[in-house]
DRENGU-280837 format. One line per 8 residues: number of its first residue (from 1); their letters; for each residue x, y, z of N, C-alpha, C, CB. Coordinates in steps of 0.1 Angstrom, whole numbers, padded with zeros to 4 digits. Atoms other than C-alpha are relative to their C-alpha. Glycine has a CB too. Layout:
NUM = A = X/Y/Z/X/Y/Z/X/Y/Z/X/Y/Z ~ ...
% end
This chain:
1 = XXXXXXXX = 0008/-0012/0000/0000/0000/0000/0009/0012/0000/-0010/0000/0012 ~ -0011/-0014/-0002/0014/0036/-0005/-0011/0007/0010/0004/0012/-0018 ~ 0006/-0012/-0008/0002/0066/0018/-0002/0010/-0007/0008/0005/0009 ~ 0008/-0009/0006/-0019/0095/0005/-0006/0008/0007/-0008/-0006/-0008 ~ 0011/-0009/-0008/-0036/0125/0013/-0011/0008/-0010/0009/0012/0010 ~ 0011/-0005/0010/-0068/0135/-0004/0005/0019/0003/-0020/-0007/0005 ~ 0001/-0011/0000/-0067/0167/-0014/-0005/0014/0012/-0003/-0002/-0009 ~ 0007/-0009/-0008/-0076/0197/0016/-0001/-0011/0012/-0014/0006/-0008
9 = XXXXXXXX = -0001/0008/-0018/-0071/0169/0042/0014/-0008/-0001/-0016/-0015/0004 ~ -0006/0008/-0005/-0038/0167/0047/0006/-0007/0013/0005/0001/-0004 ~ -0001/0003/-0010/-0040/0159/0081/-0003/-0018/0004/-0009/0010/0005 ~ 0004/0008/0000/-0059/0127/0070/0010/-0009/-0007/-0010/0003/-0003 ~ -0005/0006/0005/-0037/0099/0060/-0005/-0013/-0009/0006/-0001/0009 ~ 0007/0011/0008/-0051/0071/0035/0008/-0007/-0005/-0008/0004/-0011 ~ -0008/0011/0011/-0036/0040/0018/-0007/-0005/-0009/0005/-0012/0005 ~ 0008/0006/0012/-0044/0030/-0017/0010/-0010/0000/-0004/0008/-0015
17 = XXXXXXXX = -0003/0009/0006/-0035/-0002/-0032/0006/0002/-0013/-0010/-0005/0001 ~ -0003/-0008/0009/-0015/0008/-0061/0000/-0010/-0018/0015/0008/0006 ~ 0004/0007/0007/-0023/-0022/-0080/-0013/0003/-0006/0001/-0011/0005 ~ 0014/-0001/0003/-0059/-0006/-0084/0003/0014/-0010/-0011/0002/0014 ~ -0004/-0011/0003/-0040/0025/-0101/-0002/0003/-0013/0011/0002/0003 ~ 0000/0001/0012/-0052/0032/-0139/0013/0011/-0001/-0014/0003/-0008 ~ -0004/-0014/0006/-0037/0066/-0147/0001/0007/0019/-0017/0009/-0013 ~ -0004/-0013/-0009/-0020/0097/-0127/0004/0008/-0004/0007/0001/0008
25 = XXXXXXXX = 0001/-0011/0011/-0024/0128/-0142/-0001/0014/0016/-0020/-0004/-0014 ~ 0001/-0015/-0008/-0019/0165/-0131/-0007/0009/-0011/0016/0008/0004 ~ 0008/-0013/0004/-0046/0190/-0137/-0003/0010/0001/-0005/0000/0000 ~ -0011/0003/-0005/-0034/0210/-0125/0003/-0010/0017/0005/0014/0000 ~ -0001/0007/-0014/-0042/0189/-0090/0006/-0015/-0003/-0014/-0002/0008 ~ -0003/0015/0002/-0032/0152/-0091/-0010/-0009/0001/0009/-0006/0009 ~ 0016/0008/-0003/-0063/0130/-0099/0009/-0015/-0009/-0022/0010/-0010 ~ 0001/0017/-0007/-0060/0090/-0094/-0012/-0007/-0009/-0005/0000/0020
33 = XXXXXXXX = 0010/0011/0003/-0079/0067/-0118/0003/-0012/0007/0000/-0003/-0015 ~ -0003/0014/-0005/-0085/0033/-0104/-0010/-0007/-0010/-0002/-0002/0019 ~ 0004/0009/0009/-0095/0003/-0118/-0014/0000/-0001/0004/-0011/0002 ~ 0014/0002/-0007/-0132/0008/-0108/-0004/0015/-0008/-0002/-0002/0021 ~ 0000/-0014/0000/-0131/0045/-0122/-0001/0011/0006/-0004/0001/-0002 ~ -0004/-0011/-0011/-0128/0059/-0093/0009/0009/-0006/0006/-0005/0014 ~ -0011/-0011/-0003/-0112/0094/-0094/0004/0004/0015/-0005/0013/-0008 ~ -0003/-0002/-0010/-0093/0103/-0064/0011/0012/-0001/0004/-0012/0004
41 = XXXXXXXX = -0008/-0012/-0002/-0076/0138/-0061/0007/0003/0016/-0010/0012/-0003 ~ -0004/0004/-0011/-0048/0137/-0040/0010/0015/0002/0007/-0018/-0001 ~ -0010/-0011/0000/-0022/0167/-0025/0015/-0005/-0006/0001/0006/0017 ~ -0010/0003/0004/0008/0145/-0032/0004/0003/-0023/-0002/-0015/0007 ~ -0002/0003/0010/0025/0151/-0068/-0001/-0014/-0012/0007/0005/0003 ~ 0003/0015/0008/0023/0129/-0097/0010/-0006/0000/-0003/0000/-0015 ~ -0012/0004/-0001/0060/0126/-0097/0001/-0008/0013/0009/0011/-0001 ~ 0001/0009/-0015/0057/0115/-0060/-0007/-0012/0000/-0007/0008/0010
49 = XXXXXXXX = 0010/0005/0007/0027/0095/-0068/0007/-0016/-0006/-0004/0012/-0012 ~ -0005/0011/0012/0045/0071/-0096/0017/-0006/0014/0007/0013/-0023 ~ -0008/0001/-0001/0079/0075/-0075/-0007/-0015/0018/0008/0017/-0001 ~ 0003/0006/-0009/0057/0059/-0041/-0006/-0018/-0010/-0010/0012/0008 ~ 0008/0011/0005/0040/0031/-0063/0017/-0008/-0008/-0016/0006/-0012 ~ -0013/0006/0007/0080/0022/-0079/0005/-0008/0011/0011/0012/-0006 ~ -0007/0004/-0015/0092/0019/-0042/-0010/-0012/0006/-0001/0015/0013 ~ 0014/0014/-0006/0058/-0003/-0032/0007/-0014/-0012/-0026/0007/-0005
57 = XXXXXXXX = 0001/0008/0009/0068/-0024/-0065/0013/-0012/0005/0000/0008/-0016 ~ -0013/0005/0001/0106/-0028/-0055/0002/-0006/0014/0012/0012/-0005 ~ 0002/0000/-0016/0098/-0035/-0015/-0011/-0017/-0003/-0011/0020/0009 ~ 0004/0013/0008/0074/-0062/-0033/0009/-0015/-0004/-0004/0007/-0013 ~ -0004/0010/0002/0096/-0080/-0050/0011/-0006/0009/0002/0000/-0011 ~ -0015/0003/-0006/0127/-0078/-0029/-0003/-0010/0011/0009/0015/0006 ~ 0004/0009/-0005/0108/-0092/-0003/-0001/-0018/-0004/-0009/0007/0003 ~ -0002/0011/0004/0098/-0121/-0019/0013/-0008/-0004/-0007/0001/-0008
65 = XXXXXXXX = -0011/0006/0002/0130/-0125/-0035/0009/-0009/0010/0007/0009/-0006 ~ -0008/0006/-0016/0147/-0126/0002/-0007/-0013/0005/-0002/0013/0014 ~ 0007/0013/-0003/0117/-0150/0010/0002/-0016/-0004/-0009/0002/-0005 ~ -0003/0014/0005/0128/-0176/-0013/0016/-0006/0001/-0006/-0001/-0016 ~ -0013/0003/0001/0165/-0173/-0009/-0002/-0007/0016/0011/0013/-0003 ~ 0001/0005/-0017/0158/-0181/0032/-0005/-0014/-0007/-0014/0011/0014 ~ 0010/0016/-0002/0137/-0215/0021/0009/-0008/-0007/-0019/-0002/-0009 ~ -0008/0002/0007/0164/-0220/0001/-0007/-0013/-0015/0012/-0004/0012
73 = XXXXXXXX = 0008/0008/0007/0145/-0229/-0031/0006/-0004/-0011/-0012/0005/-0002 ~ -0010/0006/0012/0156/-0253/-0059/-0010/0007/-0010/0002/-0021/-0001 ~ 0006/-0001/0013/0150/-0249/-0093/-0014/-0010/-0004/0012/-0003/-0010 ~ 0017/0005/0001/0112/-0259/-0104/0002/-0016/-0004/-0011/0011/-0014 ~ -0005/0010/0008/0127/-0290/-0126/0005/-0012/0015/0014/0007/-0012 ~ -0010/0010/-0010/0144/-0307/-0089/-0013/-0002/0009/0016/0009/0010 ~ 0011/0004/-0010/0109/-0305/-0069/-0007/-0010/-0009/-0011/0013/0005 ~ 0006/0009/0011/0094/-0327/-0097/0008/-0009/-0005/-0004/0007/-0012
81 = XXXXXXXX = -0011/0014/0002/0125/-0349/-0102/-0004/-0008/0014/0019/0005/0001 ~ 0004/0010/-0013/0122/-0357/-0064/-0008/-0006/0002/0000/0004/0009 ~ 0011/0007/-0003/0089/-0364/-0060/-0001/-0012/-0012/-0011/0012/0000 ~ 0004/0012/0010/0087/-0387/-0091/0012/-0013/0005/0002/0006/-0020 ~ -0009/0007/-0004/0119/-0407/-0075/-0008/-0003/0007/0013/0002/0004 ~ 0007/0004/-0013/0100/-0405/-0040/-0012/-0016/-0004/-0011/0018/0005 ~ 0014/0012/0006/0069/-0426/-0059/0008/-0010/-0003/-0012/0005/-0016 ~ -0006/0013/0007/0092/-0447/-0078/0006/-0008/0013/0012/0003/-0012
89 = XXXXXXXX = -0011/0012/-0011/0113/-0463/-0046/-0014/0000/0007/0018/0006/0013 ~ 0012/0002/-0008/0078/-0461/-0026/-0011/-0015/-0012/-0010/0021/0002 ~ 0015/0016/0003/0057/-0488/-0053/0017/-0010/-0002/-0018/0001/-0026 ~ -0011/0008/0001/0097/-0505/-0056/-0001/-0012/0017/0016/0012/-0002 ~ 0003/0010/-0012/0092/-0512/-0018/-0014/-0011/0002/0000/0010/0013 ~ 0008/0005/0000/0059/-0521/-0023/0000/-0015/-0006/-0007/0007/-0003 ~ 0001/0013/0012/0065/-0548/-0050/0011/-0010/0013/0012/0005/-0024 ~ -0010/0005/-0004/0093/-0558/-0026/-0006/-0006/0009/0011/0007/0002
97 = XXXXXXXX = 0005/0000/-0012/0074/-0562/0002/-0016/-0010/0000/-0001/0016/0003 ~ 0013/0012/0004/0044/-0580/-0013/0000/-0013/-0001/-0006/0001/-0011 ~ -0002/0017/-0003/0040/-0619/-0005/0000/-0005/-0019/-0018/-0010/0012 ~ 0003/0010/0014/0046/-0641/-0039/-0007/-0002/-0003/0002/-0010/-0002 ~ 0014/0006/0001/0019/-0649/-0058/0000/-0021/-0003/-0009/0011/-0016 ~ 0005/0011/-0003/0004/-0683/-0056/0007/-0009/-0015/-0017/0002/0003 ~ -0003/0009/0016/0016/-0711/-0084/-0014/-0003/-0008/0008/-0018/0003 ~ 0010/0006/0006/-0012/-0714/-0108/-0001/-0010/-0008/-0004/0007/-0006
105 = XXXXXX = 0003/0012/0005/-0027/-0745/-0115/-0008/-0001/-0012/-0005/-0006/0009 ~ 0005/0003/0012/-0034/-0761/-0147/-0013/-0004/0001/0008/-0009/-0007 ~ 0014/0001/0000/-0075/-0762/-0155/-0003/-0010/0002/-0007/0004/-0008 ~ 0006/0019/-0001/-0075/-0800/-0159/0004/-0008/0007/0001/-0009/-0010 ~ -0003/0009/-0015/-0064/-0808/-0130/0011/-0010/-0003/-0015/-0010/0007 ~ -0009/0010/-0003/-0032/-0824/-0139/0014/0007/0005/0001/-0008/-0013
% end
């Protein structure tokens, strides 16, 4: 979320979502399309505006990025190798593990 102050209240603090952001335009005030068509006229500049929604974008990913280096994650190709080994030695024990089958006898009884 970024921080915002509607225009004539900047005493009032607000957070938009900046994923909902069409357009940011100066008119000369700063008015806020959102995806819904909302207009939203805000005191902050447009320059500010774009510069707060760059910082939300890069705080975004970096996080995540840090997220996955901590879990320490393999490449997509090694979670799908493993698991298909995992199954294969899991029905290997099974077969291994399962009693002989019976000698089948010939129909005419000899």
């Amino acid at each position: 979320m970024i921080s915002l102050h509607r225009l004539g209240h900047q005493a009032e603090e607000f957070h938009l979502n900046p994923d909902l952001i069409v357009t940011v335009e100066a008119n000369p005030d700063t008015v806020i399309t959102l995806t819904t068509g909302t207009k939203i006229v805000v005191a902050e500049s447009p320059e500010r505006v774009v510069q707060d929604i760059r910082d939300h974008r890069v705080d975004v990913l970096s996080g995540a990025l840090n997220r996955r280096r901590q879990e320490g994650a393999q490449p997509h190709g090694v979670h799908a190798r493993r698991a298909a080994q995992g199954m294969l030695l899991s029905l290997d024990r099974a077969e291994a593990d399962a009693p002989a089958p019976d000698p089948v006898e010939p129909a005419d009884g000899t």
